[in-house]
N, C-alpha and C positions, 0 to 999 in steps of 0.2 A: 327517321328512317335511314338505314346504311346501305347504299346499294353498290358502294365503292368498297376500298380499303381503309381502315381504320385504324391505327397505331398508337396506344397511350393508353387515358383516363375517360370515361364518357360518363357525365351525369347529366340524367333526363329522369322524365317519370315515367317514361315510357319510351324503352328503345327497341324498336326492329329492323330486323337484321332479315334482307328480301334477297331471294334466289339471286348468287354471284358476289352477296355485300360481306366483309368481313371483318372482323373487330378483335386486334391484339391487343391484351391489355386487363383493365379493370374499371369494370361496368358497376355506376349504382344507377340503380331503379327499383324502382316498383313493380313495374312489371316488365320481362325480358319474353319478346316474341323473334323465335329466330324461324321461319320456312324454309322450306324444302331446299334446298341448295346453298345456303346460308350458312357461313359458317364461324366460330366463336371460341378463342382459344385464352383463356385468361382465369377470371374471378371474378364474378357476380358478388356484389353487395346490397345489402340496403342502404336509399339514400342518404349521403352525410344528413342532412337536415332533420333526418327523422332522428336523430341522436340528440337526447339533450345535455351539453354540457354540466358540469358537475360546479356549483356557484362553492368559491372558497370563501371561507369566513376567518376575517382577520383578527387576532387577539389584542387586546387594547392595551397600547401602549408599544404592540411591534411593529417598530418603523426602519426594518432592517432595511427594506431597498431603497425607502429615502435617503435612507444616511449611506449604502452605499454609494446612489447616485452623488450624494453632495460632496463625498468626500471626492471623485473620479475625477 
């Protein structure tokens, strides 16, 4: 619940924002409740975690960043 000032990134499942709170920036949630006097100037997202990364699959035999690292 925001009933202050808010300046940045806010991640919750569920953020509101109550008569006088305010929030600059970029909101992920689920659900975004802002009331009457409230106020929200930014970007709504859905939650990072509801994203699922993309798994790489490595070719056999390429050990490019080994051998970068070994050579460094």
């Amino acid at each position: 619940m925001v009933a202050g000032k808010v300046d940045g990134t806010v991640n919750a499942k569920v953020v509101e924002i109550v008569e006088g709170g305010l929030i600059e920036g970029t909101v992920y949630c689920d659900e975004l409740i802002i009331a009457k006097g409230g106020r929200f100037f930014g970007e709504s997202k859905p939650m990072k975690n509801n994203i699922t990364p993309l798994k790489s699959e490595s070719k056999a035999g390429s050990d490019d960043a080994d051998n970068l690292s070994a050579q460094g």
